[in-house]
C-alpha positions as a printed Julia matrix, in Angstrom:
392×3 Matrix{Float64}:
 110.55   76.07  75.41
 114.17   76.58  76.3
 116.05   77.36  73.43
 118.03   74.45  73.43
 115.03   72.16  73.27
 114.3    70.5   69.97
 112.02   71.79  67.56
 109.77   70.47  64.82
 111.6    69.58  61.59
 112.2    72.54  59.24
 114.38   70.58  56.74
 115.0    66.69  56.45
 118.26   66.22  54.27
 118.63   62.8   52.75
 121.61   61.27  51.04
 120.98   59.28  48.48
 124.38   58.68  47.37
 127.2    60.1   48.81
 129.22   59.74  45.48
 130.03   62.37  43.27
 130.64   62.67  39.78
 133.38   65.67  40.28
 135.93   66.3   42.53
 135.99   69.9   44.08
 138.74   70.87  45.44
 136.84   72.01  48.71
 134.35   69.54  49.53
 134.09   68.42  52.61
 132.17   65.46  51.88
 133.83   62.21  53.12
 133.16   58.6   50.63
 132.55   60.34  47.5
 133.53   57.12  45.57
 130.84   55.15  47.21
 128.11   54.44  45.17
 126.21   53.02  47.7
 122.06   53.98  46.82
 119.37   54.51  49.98
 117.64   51.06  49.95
 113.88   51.08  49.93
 113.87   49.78  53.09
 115.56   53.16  54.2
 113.08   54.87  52.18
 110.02   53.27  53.82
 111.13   53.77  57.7
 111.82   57.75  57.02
 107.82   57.36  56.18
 107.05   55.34  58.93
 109.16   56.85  61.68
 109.82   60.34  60.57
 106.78   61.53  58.22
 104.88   60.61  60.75
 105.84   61.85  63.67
 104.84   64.43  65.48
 107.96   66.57  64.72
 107.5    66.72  60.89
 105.08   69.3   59.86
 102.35   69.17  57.26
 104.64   70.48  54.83
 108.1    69.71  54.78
 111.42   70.55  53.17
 113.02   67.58  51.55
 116.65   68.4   50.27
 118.23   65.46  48.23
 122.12   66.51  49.26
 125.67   65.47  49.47
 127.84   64.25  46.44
 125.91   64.47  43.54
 122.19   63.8   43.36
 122.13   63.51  40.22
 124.62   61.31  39.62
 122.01   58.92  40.96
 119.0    57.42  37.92
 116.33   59.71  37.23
 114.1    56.72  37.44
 115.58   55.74  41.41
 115.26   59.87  42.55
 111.49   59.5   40.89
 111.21   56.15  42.36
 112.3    57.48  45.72
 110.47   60.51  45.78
 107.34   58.69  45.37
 108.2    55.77  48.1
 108.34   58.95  50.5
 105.36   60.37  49.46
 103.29   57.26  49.85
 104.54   57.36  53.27
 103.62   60.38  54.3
 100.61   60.78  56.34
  97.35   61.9   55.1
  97.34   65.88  53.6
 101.2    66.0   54.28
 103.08   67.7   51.5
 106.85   67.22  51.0
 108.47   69.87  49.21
 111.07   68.44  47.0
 114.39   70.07  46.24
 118.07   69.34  44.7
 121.36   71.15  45.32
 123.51   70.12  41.86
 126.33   71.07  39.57
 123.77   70.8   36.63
 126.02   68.73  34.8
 124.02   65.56  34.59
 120.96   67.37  33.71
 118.72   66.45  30.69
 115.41   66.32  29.2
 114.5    63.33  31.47
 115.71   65.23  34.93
 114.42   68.21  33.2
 111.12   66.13  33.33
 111.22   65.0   36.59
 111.65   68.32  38.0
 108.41   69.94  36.66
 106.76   66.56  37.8
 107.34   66.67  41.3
 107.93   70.86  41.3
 111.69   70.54  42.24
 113.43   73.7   43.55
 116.78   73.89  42.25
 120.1    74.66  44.09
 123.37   75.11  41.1
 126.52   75.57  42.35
 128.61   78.06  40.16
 131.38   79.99  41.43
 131.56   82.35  38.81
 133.23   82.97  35.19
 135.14   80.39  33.87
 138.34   81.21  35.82
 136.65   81.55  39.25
 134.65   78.36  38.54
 137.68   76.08  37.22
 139.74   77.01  40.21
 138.42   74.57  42.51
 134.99   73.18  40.75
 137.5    70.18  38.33
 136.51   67.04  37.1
 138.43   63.59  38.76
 141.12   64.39  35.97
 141.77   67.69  37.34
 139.29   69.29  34.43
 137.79   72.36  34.93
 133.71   71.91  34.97
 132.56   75.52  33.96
 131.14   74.63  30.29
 129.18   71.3   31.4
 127.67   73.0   34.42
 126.78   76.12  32.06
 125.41   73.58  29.36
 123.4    72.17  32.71
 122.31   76.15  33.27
 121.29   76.52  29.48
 119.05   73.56  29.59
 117.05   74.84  33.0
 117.07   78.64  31.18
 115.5    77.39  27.94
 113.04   75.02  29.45
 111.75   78.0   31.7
 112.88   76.29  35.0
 113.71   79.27  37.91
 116.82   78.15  39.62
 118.82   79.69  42.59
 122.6    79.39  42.42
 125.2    79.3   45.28
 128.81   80.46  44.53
 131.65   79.87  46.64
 133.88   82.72  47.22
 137.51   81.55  47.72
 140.59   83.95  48.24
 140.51   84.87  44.22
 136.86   85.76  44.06
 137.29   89.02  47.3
 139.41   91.08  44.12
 136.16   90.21  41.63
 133.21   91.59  42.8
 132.49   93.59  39.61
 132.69   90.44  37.27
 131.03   88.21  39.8
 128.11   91.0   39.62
 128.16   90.56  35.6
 128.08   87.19  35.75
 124.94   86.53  38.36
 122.99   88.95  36.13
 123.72   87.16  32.46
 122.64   84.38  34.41
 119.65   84.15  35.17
 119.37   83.08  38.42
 115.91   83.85  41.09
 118.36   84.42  43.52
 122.08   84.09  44.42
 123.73   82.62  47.62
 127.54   83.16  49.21
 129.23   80.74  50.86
 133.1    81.0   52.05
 135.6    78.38  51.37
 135.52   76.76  54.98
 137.46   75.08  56.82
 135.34   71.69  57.05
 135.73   67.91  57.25
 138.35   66.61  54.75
 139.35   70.34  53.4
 141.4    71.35  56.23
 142.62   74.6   55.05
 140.88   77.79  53.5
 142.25   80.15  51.56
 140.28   82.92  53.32
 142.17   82.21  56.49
 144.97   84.94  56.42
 145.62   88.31  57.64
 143.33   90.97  56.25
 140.52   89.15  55.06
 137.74   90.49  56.84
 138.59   94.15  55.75
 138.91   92.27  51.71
 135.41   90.35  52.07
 133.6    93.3   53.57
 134.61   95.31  50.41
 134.34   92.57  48.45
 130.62   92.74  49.64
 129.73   96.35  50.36
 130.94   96.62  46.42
 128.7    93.46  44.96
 125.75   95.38  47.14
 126.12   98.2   46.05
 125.87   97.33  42.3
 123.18   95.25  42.86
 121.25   97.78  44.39
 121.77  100.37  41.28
 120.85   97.61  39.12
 117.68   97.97  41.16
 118.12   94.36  42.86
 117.84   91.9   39.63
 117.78   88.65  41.42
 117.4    87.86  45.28
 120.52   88.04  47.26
 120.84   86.04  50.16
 122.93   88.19  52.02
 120.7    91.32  51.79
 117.33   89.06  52.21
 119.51   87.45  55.72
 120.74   91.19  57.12
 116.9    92.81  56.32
 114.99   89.78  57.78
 116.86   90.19  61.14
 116.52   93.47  61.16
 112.73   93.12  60.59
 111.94   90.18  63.58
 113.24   91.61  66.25
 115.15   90.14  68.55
 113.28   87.59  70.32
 111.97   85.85  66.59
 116.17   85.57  65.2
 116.63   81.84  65.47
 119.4    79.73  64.13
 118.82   76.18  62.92
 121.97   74.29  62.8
 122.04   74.88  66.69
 118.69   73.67  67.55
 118.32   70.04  67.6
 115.95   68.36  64.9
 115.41   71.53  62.87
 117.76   70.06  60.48
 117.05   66.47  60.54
 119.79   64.37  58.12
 119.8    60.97  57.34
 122.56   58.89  55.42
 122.4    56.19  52.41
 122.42   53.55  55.16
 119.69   55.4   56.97
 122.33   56.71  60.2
 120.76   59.95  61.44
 122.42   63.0   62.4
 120.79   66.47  63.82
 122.49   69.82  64.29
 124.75   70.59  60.82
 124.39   67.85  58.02
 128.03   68.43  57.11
 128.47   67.05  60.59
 127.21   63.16  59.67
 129.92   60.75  59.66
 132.82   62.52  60.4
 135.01   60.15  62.49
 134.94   60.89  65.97
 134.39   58.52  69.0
 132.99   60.47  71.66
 130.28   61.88  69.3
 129.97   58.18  67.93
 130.91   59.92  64.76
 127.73   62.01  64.85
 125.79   59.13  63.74
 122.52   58.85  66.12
 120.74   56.14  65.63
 119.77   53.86  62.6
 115.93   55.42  61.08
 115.25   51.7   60.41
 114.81   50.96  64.27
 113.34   54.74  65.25
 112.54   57.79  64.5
 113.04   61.36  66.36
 112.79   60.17  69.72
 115.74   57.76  69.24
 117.95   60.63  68.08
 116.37   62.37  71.55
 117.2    59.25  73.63
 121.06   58.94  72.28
 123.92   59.36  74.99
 126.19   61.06  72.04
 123.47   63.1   70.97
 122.97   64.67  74.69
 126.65   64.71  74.49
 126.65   66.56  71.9
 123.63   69.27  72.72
 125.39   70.17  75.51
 128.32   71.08  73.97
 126.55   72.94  71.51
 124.39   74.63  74.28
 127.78   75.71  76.15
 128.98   77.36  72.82
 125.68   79.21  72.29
 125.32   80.44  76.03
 129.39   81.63  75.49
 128.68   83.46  72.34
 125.64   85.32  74.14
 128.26   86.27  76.47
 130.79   87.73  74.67
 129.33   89.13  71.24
 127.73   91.75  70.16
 126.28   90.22  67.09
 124.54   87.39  68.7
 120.7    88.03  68.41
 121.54   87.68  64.0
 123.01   84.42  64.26
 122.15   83.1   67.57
 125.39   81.33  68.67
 126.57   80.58  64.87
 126.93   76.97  63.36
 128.25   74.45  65.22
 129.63   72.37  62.61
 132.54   75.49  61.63
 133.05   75.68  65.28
 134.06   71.93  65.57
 135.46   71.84  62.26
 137.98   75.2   62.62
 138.69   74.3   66.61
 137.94   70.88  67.22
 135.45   71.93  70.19
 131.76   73.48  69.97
 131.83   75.33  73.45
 133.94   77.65  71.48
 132.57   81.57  69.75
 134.4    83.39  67.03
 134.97   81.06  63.92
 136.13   82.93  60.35
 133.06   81.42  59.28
 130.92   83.62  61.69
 133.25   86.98  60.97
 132.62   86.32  57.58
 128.96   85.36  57.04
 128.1    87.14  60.06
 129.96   90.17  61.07
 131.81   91.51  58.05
 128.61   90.88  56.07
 126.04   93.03  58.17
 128.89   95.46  58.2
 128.93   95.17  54.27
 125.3    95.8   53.64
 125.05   98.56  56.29
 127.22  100.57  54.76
 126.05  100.32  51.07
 122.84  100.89  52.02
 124.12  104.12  54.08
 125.84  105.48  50.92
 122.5   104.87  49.06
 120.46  106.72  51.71
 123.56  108.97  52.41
 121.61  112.96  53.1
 117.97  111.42  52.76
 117.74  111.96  56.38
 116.56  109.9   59.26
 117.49  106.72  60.13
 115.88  103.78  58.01
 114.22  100.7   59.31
 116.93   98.7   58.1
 119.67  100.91  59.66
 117.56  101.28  62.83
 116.78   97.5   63.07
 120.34   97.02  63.24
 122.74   99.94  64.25
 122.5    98.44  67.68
 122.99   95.12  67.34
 125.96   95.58  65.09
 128.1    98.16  67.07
């Protein structure tokens, strides 16, 4: 299979609402007033025309994403969740999961996720100050103590959470109290993401001179602590940097570039492939990366749209041009599309500050705390010889 080709689903990312009940200062997500619920008959064709088809596997990934999930009734998310399940087809297991700011949770979500065995996604950014820089209320109100209150709630009924934190210009001088932080709380593992440049947020504050040099410190620091503290929670970073050094080349994939791995469908049941921040963003010629309406098809729809094969190709061009011309390519695979249209307006594009960042700077990072650790132990180790070469 060319690598361009689609794949079977990994991860199918469903909107139930696209409004939120905060108002970060970096969101990229567009309509977050509309309250506007996935109707049941929504619900019922994703069973009928992707559950069942032969690109969803026997057990799937189902991500309830964009605004705030929660901000939606317990008793509609449990009402939902069991709609798809009734739909799936016979031994097919749909793996539930929520990306939230925790503030909505309670006994009754707190219920609802042991039910249906829930992973949980929190977004914190940090300590207080971090946090309230960007993660405010719609009155401008910093969020740190409800989302914390949210936290405490998962941490004393016993539910294992992963967190994602946002690192914004402020956060590259922090790495010691970030570390602190993570570790008081309490968190199975803990995800980066950069402030990017992305749909309505224009502007980053990472995009400036000498940034790359800051976040690689920033991250060879937060590394290196972790690994003294003999590694308390997962950290995405490291897991990312020793799973490609692991695979070898040939098995380093990249989702967000290969049609239908990420499968993402809207309230009003629009679908959209490739990066789910992608869905909806206005733009004609990729008929505003909206591919066809679940109610009247499923996969092959998506397959059979002109904008879609518009689209691929574009995305295709960008791959083959970062094969070309770097050296990091066989970690990330051509990088994500979406921060290539989003930062450049074009996908046949390579370097992105979301790909020096993630990519680059943060192999760079984790090589070199791990080379102090092992600094006089002697040969090379797997992790430095897995990637040495593919990071010169």
């Amino acid at each position: 299979m060319a690598y361009w080709e689609e794949s079977s689903l990994d991860l199918l990312v469903l909107q139930g609402s696209a409004f939120c009940n905060i108002a970060c200062r970096y969101c990229y997500v567009r309509g977050r007033d509309d309250v506007t619920r996935m109707s049941d008959r929504v619900l019922d064709a994703i069973g009928r025309n992707v559950l069942a088809s032969r690109w969803a596997p026997d057990t799937l990934a189902v991500a309830w994403h964009a605004g705030e999930p929660l901000a939606l009734p317990v008793a509609w998310l449990d009402a939902a969740c069991a709609r798809l399940e009734a739909g799936a087809r016979a031994g097919q297991r749909l793996r539930f999961g929520v990306q939230t700011n925790a503030i909505p949770i309670d006994d009754a979500w707190i219920d609802l996720f042991r039910r249906r065995d829930f992973s949980i996604g929190v977004s914190v950014d940090g300590p207080r100050d971090l946090h309230d820089a960007n993660r405010v209320d719609r009155r401008g109100a910093g969020t740190f103590d409800r989302t914390m209150a949210g936290i405490g709630r998962l941490r004393d009924a016993g539910m294992p959470f992963d967190v994602i934190a946002v690192l914004s210009d402020r956060s590259l001088d922090e790495a010691d109290r970030l570390f602190d932080f993570f570790v008081g709380l309490g968190a199975q593992s803990v995800g980066f993401n950069i402030e990017e440049i992305e749909g309505p947020h224009a502007e980053s504050s990472l995009d400036r001179p000498g940034v790359d040099t800051r976040y690689r410190c920033f991250l060879e620091e937060f590394v290196s602590r972790h690994s003294k503290a003999g590694e308390p929670f997962r950290l995405r970073a490291l897991e990312q940097v020793r799973a490609a050094a692991g695979k070898g080349n040939a098995a380093r994939g990249n989702s967000p570039n290969r049609p239908l791995s990420i499968l993402t469908i809207a309230q009003d049941g629009g679908m959209s492939t490739f990066c789910p921040e992608l869905i909806g963003t206005p733009d004609r010629h990729y008929a505003n990366f909206v591919f066809g309406n679940v109610t009247e098809g499923g996969p092959e729809a998506l397959l059979a749209n002109v904008a879609f094969r518009r689209l691929r190709r574009d995305i295709e061009a960008g791959r083959r041009r970062c094969a070309r011309t770097c050296g990091y390519y066989d970690l990330c695979r051509g990088g994500a599309p979406g921060n290539k249209y989003f930062e450049t307006g074009r996908f046949d594009v390579d370097e992105t500050l979301y790909c020096r960042l993630t990519v680059k700077q943060t192999v760079e990072a984790v090589l070199a705390a791990h080379e102090k650790r092992c600094a006089g132990t002697g040969p090379k180790t797997a992790l430095q010889a897995g990637l040495q070469g593919d990071a010169a």
